[in-house]
C-alpha positions, 0 to 999 in steps of 0.5 A, spaced: 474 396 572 470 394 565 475 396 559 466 401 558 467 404 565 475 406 563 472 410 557 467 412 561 470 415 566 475 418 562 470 422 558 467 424 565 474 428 567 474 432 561 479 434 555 485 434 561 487 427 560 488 429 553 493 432 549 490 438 545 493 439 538 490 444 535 484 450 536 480 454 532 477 460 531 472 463 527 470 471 526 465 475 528 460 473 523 462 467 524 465 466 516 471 466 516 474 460 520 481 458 522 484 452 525 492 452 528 496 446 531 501 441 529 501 436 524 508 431 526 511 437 530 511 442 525 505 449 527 500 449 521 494 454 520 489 452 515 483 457 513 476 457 510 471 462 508 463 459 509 466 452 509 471 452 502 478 452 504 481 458 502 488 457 505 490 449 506 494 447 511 500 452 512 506 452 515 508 457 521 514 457 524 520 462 525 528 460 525 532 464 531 539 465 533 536 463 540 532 456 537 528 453 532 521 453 531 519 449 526 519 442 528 519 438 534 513 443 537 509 442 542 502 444 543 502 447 549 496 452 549 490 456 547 487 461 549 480 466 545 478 473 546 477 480 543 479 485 540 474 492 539 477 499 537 474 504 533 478 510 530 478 515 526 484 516 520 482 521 514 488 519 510 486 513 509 480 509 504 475 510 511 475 515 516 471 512 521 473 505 522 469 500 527 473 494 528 472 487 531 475 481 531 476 475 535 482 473 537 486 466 538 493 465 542 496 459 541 502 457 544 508 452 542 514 449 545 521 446 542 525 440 544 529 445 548 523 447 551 522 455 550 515 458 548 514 462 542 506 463 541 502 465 534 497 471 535 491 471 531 486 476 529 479 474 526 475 480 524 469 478 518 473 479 512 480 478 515 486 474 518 492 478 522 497 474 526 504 474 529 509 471 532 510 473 539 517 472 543 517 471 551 523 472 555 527 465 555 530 465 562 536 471 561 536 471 554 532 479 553 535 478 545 536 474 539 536 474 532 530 471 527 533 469 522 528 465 517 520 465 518 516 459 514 510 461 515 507 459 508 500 461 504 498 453 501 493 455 495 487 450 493 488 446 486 486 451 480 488 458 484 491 464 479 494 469 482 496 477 480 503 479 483 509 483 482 515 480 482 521 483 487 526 486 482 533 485 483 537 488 488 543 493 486 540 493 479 536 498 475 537 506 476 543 508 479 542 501 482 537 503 486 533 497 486 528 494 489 523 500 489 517 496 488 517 498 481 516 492 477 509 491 472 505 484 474 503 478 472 496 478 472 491 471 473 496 466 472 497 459 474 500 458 481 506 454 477 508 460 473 510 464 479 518 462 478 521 469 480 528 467 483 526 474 487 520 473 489 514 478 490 512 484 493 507 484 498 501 485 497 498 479 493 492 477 491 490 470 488 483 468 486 480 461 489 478 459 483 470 459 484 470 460 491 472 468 492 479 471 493 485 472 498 489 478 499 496 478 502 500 483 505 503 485 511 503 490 516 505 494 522 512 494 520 518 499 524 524 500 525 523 494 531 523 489 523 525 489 517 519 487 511 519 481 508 516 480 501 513 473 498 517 467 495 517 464 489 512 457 489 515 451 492 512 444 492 504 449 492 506 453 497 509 460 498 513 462 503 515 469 507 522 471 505 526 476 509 530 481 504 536 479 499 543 479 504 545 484 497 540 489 497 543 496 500 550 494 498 551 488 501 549 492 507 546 490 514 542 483 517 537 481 512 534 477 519 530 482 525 534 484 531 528 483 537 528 485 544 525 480 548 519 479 549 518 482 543 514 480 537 514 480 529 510 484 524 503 483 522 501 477 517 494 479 513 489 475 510 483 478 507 477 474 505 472 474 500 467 470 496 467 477 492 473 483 491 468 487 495 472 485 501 479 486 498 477 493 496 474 495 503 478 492 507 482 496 513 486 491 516 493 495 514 491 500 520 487 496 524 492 492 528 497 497 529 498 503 534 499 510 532 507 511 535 507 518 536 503 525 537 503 530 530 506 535 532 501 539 528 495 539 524 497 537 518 493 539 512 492 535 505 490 537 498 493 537 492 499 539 488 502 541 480 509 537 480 514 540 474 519 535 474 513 529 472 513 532 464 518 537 463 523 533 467 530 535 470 531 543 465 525 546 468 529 545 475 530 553 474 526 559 478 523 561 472 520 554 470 517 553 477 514 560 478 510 557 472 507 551 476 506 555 483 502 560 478 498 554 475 497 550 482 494 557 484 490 557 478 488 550 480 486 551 486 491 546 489 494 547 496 501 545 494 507 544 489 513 539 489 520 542 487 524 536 486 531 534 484 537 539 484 533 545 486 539 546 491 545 546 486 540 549 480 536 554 484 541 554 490 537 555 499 537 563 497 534 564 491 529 558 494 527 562 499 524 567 495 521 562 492 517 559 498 516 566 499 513 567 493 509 560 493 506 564 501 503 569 497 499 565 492 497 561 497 501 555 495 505 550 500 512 548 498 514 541 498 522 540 497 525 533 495 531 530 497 536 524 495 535 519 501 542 516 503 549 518 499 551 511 503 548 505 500 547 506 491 550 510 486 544 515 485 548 522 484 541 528 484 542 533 490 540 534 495 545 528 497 547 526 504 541 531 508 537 524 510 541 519 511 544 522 518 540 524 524 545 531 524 544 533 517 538 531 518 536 535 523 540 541 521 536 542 513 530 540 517 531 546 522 532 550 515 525 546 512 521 549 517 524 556 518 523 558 511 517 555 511 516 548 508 511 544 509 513 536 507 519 533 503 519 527 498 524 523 500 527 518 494 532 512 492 532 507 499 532 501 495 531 496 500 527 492 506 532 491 510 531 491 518 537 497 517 532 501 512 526 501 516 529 505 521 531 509 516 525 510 514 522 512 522 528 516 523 525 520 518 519 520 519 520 521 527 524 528 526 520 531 520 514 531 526 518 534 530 519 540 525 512 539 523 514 537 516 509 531 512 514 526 508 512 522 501 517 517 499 519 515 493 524 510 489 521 506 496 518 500 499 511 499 500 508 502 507 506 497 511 500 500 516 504 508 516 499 512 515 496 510 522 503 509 526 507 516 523 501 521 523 506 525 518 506 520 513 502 522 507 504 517 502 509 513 497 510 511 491 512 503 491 509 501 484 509 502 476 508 510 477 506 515 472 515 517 471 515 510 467 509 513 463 514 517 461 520 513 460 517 506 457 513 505 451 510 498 454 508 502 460 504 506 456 502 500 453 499 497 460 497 504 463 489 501 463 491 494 464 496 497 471 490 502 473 484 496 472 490 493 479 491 498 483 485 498 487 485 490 489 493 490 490 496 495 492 492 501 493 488 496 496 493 496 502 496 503 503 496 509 500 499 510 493 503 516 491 503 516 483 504 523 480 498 522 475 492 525 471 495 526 465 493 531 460 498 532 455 497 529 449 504 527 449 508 526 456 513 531 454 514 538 455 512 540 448 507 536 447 507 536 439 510 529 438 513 523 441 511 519 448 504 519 446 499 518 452 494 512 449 488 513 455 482 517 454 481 525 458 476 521 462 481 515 464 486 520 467 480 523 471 477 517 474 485 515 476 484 522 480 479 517 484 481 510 483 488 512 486 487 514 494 492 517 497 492 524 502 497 529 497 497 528 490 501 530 486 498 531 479 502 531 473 498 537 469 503 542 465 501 550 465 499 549 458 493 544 460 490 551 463 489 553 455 489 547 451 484 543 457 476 543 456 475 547 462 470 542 465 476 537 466 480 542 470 473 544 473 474 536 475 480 537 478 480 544 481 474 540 485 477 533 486 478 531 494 484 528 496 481 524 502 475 520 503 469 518 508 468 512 505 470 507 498 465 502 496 467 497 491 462 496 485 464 492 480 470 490 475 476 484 475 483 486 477 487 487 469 480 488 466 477 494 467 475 496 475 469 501 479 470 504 485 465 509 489 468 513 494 465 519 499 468 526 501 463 529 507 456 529 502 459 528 495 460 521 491 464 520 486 464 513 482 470 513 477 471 506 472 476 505 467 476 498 462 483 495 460 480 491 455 480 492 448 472 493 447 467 498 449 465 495 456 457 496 457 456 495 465 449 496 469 451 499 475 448 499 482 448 506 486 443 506 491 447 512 494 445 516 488 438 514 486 433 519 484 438 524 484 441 528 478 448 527 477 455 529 472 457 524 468 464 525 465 466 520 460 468 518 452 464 518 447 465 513 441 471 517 437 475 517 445 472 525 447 471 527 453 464 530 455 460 532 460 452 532 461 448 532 467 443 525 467 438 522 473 440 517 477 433 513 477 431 512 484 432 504 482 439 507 483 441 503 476 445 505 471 448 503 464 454 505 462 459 504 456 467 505 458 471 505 451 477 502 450 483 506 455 477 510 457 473 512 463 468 515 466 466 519 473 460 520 476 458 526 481 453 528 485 
C-alpha cells in the first residue's frame, strides 16, 4: 500500500488512532474560549476573550499525599455538556439569576496510573473550574498538599491586589483579616509580597479588557487559598501559611474520595461591566442547608464605631436603640464586652427595650479564646459546639436576632469548619451571623441562608484608627465595587456623618469626604445588613434630607448595573430595589470629575440628585432626566452624588 493510501485511510478511521492532547471549550455566546491539555506532561489552560489571549498558557495540576498531578500526565479524556440553573437569591448584587454555562470535563492520569479530572464551567463572561478526585482502588482519603494552578497574564498586564497580611501579627495577633489597602494598577513585576494576595484580583489586560480572580464554594470540606506572589510571569494558588492559627492545623485540604476541590473563577471583559455584574461566586455552588426561618434584612446604628469601647454601658445603648428607632431601621449592634460591662440580666432588659422600639438586637462575640491573644468578651462562647449551643439557646430565648462574630485570623481547612459550625447552629436558633476580623466569603450567601455579610477589607474601624486610611478613603471606596464588593458581600460599617470620627465631634480625626460621598457608599457597597455608623447627634446636626436618605435606603437589590469609572479613580454603579434606582459615584481623584452618564432606566423622569456643590456642601434638588436618558454630572474631589427615581 502506497505511503498516500496509508494517509488516507487513516483519516478515513477518525481521530481514534490519535492521541488526543488538548480540548476546547467556548461560552454560550460563543466569546469567551479555553483550551486544556499537556504541554511536555504537565496540564495547562489557556483563555481568550473574542480572539485576545487573556490568560497564556497556565499550569493546572495538584500535589497529594496520594500522588503527584503536575507532571508526567496523560491525557486521557474529554467530554462537553451544560450547566442551566435559575435561582433567586435577594442577599446578593441580583435577585433573580439566569445562569448558563457550557462545560468541559477533561481527564488526566499519572505515571502511577490514578485519574484526577479538571471540570470547567464556561458561562458568557465567566470561567469556574475544579479539581475532581475519584476513588483510586481502596483509597477513599487523602491529602492535597499543594495546588499549582497558575494565572499567566499577557506582556504589559497591571494589576489591582491587596497583599495577604502576616500571620500572628497586627492586633492581638489576629491576623490575617483581610484588612490591608491595595496597590492599584501596578506592573506585574511589582506584585512581590512575601505573603501573597487575597483573593479577589483584578488585573487589566492592557488594551484588550479585564480579568477578575477569585475563588468560591469554599466549606468546611477545604481550606481557602489566596494568590502568591509572581514568579517567573506567573501567579499561582497558594494554600495558607503553616503559621497562621498559631501554628495550628494542616495548611492542605483533607478530601474524602471521591471528592473535589473548590471552585477557581475567571471573570472576563473587554470592559468592567462584566466584573461588576458578575454572579459567578453563587452560581456554581448549592444551598447546604434550609433556613430555619425567614430571615429579615435591613438597616442598623452600631455605638461602638465612633464612640467606641466607653459607650458599652445601658445608658449610651438606649441612645442608639432611640436613634435606630428615629431612623427607621430594623436593628442595632451591641458590640464587645456588653457582657462584663452590662451583664446577661441587664441585657435582657435591654432587648426587651429594643422589642418595644421595634428594634432587633444584634450581639457580637470573641470567636475563639484558642488561637490568638484577643482578650474582649464574650471569650470562649463560639469556639466550641457546647458553649456554643448553650449561649445560642439563650440568644434565641431572649430574643436576638444575629450575632457578629470576630478574630478567626486564618484560612485554614481547621478554620472553615469554624466558620460552618457557626453558621450551622445559629439557623438551628434562627440567628443571622456577620463576621468580622475574617476571611473573604467565598459563595456564602447561597451556601448558608443565615449568612448576611463580613467584613474582609479596610472597613470603616481604620477610619477611625488611621490618618492614611482616611487619606485613602475616596481611592478604597473608587475599589470596592470591582474588587471585593465584586464577589461577596461587604460588611463596612459606614456612612459617616460626624465631621470628625469621634464621639465629640469637635476636633481630631477628621473625615476628608463629602456628605454626599458618605451616602453614595450606602449604595456602591452591598451588603443585606448594614450596620451604619451614624452618631445620636447627627439627628441634630444632619441636614434632614441626608437622614431622609438614609431613612430610605434599601439594603438589598434587584438589579446592579455598571455605568462607568476605573478602579482607584472614581466608580458609578446603578442598583434597583423593586421600582426604585438609585445611581451613586464617587471620584478619588484630586479634580472635579465631569462625567456624561447614560441611563436609559431613568429617561424622561424626574428624579433627586444629592451631591456637592464647589465649596463640598451637600445638596439636594430635583432635575429631569432627559428622555435621551444622558446626563452630566460634576463629582468634587472626595465627593459623590445620588440619583434617585
Amino acid at each position: 500500500m502506497s505511503k498516500i493510501l496509508i494517509f488516507i485511510s487513516l483519516i478515513l478511521l477518525g481521530p481514534s488512532l490519535f492521541a488526543q492532547n488538548s480540548a476546547t471549550q467556548k461560552s454560550p455566546d460563543g466569546n469567551l474560549e479555553i483550551k486544556v491539555g499537556l504541554d511536555g506532561g504537565k496540564p495547562f489552560y489557556e483563555v481568550k476573550y473574542r480572539g485576545k489571549m487573556m490568560l497564556q498558557t497556565s499550569p493546572l495540576g495538584l500535589e497529594t499525599n496520594e500522588g503527584d498531578f503536575t507532571s508526567g500526565m496523560k491525557f486521557l479524556k474529554s467530554s462537553t455538556g451544560t450547566a442551566n440553573e435559575n435561582y433567586s437569591l435577594e442577599t446578593i448584587k441580583q435577585s433573580q439569576v439566569s445562569y448558563k454555562a457550557n462545560t468541559l470535563t477533561v481527564s488526566f492520569g499519572n505515571p502511577e496510573e490514578k485519574q484526577i479530572s479538571v471540570v470547567f464551567q464556561v458561562s458568557d463572561n465567566d470561567i469556574a473550574f475544579r479539581y475532581k478526585l475519584p476513588k483510586w482502588g481502596d483509597t477513599r482519603a487523602c491529602v492535597v498538599e499543594r495546588e499549582l494552578t497558575g494565572y499567566d497574564f499577557p506582556a504589559g498586564t497591571t494589576s489591582f491586589l491587596s497583599p495577604m497580611m502576616q500571620p500572628m501579627t497586627g492586633f492581638a495577633r489576629t491576623a490575617p483579616s483581610y484588612e490591608s489597602g491595595y496597590e492599584v494598577d501596578v506592573p506585574l513585576e511589582t506584585n512581590t509580597s512575601e505573603t501573597g494576595y487575597v483573593f479577589p484580583g483584578l488585573f487589566k489586560i492592557g488594551d484588550s479588557g479585564w480579568v477578575l480572580l477569585s475563588e468560591t464554594g469554599v466549606s468546611s470540606l477545604s481550606n481557602a487559598s489566596h494568590l502568591s506572589s509572581v514568579k517567573d510571569g506567573i501567579f499561582t494558588v497558594e494554600y495558607p501559611d503553616p503559621a497562621q492559627n498559631n501554628g495550628f492545623g494542616s495548611t492542605g485540604i483533607q478530601i474524602g474520595l471521591p471528592g473535589h476541590t473548590p471552585w477557581r473563577t475567571v471573570t472576563v471583559g473587554e470592559t468592567l461591566k462584566p466584573i461588576v455584574e458578575t454572579t459567578i461566586p453563587y452560581d456554581v455552588v448549592d444551598q447546604l442547608y434550609e433556613p430555619s426561618q425567614d430571615y429579615e434584612y435591613g438597616k442598623g446604628s452600631w455605638s461602638w464605631i465612633v464612640w467606641q469601647d466607653d459607650s458599652m454601658n445601658y445608658e449610651d445603648q438606649v441612645k442608639y436603640i432611640d436613634l435606630a428607632a428615629a431612623m427607621d431601621f430594623e436593628y442595632i449592634l451591641i458590640d464587645a464586652w456588653w457582657d462584663e460591662r452590662i451583664g446577661y440580666e441587664k441585657m435582657e432588659q435591654l432587648i426587651d427595650y429594643a422589642s418595644s422600639k421595634g428594634i432587633g438586637v444584634f450581639l457580637w462575640y470573641n470567636s475563639n479564646g484558642i488561637v490568638n491573644d484577643a482578650f474582649m468578651t464574650p471569650l470562649n462562647k463560639m469556639n466550641t459546639s457546647i458553649a456554643r449551643k448553650k449561649e445560642m439557646k439563650w440568644l434565641k430565648e431572649v430574643g436576638v436576632k444575629g450575632l457578629k462574630v470576630d478574630f478567626f485570623g486564618g484560612d485554614k481547612q481547621e478554620t472553615m469548619k469554624l466558620y460552618e459550625n457557626i453558621l450551622s447552629d445559629a439557623n438551628d436558633y434562627g440567628l443571622m451571623v456577620i463576621f468580622h476580623g475574617a476571611t473573604l466569603p467565598r459563595g456564602w450567601e447561597k451556601m448558608y441562608p443565615n449568612f448576611v455579610g463580613s467584613e474582609a477589607v479596610l472597613a470603616s474601624e481604620m477610619l477611625v484608627f488611621v490618618q492614611d486610611v482616611r487619606n485613602k478613603e475616596a481611592v478604597y471606596a473608587s475599589l470596592h465595587p470591582f474588587i471585593r464588593n465584586a464577589v461577596a458581600s461587604m460588611e463596612f460599617g459606614g456612612i459617616m456623618l460626624n465631621k470628625f470620627l469621634n464621639k465629640g465631634n469637635k476636633e481630631g480625626q477628621e473625615r476628608l469626604t463629602t456628605d454626599a460621598f458618605q451616602l453614595a457608599t450606602g449604595v456602591l457597597f452591598q451588603n443585606p445588613v448594614q450596620m451604619f455608623a451614624l452618631t445620636p447627634n447627627n439627628l441634630e446636626d444632619v441636614p434632614e434630607f441626608e437622614l431622609d436618605f438614609v431613612r430610605e435606603l434599601p439594603t438589598t437589590w434587584d438589579e446592579t448595573r455598571f455605568i462607568d469609572g476605573y478602579p482607584g479613580k472614581f466608580s458609578v454603579l446603578a442598583r434597583r430595589h423593586d421600582q426604585t434606582w438609585y445611581v451613586a459615584g464617587v471620584n478619588a481623584e484630586k479634580s472635579v470629575k465631569k462625567l456624561d452618564l447614560e441611563l436609559p432606566m431613568l429617561a424622561g423622569k424626574t428624579v433627586t440628585l444629592y451631591s456637592d456643590n464647589k465649596k463640598k456642601e451637600t445638596y439636594s434638588e430635583e432635575i429631569r432626566i432627559p428622555s435621551t436618558g444622558k446626563i452630566s454630572v460634576d463629582i468634587q474631589p472626595n465627593g459623590g452624588f445620588v440619583i434617585k427615581n
